[in-house]
N, C-alpha and C positions, 0 to 999 in steps of 0.2 A: 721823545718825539715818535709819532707812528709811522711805521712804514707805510707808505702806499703798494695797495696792489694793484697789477695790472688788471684793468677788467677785462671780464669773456663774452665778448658781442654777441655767441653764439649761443651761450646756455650764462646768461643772468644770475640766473640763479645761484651760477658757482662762484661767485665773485671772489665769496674771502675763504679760507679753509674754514672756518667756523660754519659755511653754510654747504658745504663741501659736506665733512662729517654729519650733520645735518641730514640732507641727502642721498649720502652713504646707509645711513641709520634706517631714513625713511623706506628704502630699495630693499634694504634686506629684513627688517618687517614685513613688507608687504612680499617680497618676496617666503619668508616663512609662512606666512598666511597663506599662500598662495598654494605652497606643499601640504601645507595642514588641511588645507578643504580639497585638493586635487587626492591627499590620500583618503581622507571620509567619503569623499566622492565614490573612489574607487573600494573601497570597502562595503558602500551600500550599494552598490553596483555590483559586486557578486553575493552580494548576500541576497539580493533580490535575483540574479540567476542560480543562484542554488535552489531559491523556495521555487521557484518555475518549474527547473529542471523536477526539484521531488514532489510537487504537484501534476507533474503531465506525467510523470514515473504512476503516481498514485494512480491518476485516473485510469492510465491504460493495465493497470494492476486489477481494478476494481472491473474493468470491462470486461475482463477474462473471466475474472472470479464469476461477473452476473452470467456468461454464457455458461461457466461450466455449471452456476446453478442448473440455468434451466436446462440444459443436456439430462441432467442429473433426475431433474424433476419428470421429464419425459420419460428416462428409463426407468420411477420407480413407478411409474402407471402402466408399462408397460408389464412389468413384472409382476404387478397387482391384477392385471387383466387375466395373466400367465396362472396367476395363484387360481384366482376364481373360477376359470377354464377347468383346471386339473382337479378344482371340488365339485364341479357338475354331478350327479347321477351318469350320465349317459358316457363319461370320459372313463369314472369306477368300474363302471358293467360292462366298457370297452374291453379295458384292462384286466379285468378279473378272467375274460374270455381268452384272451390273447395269454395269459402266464397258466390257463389250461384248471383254472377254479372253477367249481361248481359250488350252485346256491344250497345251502344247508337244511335240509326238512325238516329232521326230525330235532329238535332244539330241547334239551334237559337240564334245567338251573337249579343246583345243588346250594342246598343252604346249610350251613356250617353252627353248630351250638358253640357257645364261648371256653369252653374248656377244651376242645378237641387238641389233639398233635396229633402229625405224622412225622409218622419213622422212614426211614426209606433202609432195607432192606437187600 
């Protein structure tokens, strides 16, 4: 003979242990599933603040870099300018005046036959 059980006016569902376990079963499935995507969740959620984080890292990396190009680029124009200044005529003949050099008149260019040496003495 089967035992009767008492029923549960409040929750149906639990009438007999058989739907009890049941139940039980269903809770903690769903419960695991629940941890399983709450931790994928949270897994893709810093892996997507990590790539943020090293993408605004990157970009304020590469903003520096593009200024100190052109800093860079400025100084070597500058320095180009500096170059072709100090090759002038008129900067040479400055300069030649100022360290007390005079212009060379008489100029004598000695040509050398291919067997020559000298001794030094």
């Amino acid at each position: 003979m089967r035992r009767r059980e008492k029923a549960n006016h409040h929750f149906p569902e639990l009438t007999s242990a058989n739907d009890l376990k049941t139940w039980f079963w269903n809770l903690t499935c769903f419960r695991s599933s629940l941890i399983v995507m709450l931790g994928i969740n949270l897994l893709a959620g810093f892996f997507y603040l990590t790539q943020t984080n090293l993408t605004a890292t990157n970009g304020f990396e590469i903003k520096k870099l593009e200024s100190e190009i052109s800093r860079l680029q400025e100084d070597n124009k500058n320095f180009n300018l500096a170059y072709i200044k100090l090759q002038s005529m008129d900067q040479i003949v400055s300069g030649a005046k100022e360290m007390d050099l005079v212009p060379a008149d008489n100029i004598e260019v000695l040509t050398v036959s291919d067997n020559v040496v000298a001794i030094n003495r």
